[in-house]
C-alpha positions in Angstrom: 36.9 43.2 65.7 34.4 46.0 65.3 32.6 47.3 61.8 35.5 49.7 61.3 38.0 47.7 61.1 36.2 45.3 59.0 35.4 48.5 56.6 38.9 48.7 56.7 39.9 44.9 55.8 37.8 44.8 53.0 39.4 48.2 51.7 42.6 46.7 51.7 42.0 43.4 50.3 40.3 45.2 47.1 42.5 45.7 44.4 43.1 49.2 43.3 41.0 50.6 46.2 42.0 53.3 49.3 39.9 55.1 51.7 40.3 58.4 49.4 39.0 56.4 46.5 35.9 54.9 48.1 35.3 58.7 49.3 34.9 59.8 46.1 32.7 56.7 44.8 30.7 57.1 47.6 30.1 60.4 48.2 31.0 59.6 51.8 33.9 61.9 53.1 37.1 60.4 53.9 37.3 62.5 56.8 34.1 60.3 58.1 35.6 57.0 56.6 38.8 57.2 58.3 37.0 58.0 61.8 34.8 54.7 61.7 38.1 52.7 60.7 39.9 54.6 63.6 37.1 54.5 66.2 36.5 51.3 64.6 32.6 52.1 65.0 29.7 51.0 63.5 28.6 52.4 59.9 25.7 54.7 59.0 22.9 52.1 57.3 22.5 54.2 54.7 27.0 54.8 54.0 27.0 50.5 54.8 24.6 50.1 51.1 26.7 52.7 49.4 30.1 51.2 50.3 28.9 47.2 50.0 28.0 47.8 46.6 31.7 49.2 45.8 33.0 46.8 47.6 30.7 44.0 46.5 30.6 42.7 49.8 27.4 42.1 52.2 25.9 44.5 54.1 25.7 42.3 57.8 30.2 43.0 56.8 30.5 46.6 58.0 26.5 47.2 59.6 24.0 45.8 61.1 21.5 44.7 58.9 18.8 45.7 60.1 19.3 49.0 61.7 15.6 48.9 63.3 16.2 45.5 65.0 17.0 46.5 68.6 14.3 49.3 68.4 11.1 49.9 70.6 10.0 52.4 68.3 7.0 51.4 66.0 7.4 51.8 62.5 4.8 53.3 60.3 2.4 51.4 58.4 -0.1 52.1 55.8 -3.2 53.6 57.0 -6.0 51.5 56.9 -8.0 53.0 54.6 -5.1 52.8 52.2 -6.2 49.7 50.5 -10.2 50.5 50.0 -9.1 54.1 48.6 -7.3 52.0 45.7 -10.3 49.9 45.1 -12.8 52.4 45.1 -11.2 54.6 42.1 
């Protein structure tokens, strides 16, 4: 069972709730809610933290949790002369 139709378990099994209804929580369409629970594909990161808190559900439920996991790509860091610029004012 894929992210989708997780997304899709936990809709049902809240009280009150529909796909239309977490749209408009969310701000996430229901055109793009009902395509992850149809393609049963993985959910946007950023739509995963919006819909978990409606939900009250985790995270790790519908997404991965860390979306920067399986990346190569370095992530930025704070320059080095971050820190001494703060101590020097």
């Amino acid at each position: 069972m894929g992210y989708g139709q997780k997304l899709n378990e936990h809709i049902e099994n809240t009280p009150g709730m529909s796909v239309n209804k977490l749209s408009k929580i969310t701000g996430i369409s229901s055109s793009t809610l009902y395509s992850i629970i149809k393609r049963d594909s993985a959910v946007r990161y950023d739509y995963a933290v919006r819909i978990a808190n409606v939900l009250g559900i985790e995270v790790s439920d519908i997404c991965k949790e860390n979306p920067y996991s399986d990346s190569t790509e370095v992530l930025p860091g704070y320059p080095t002369i971050f820190p001494n610029a703060l101590a020097s004012s």
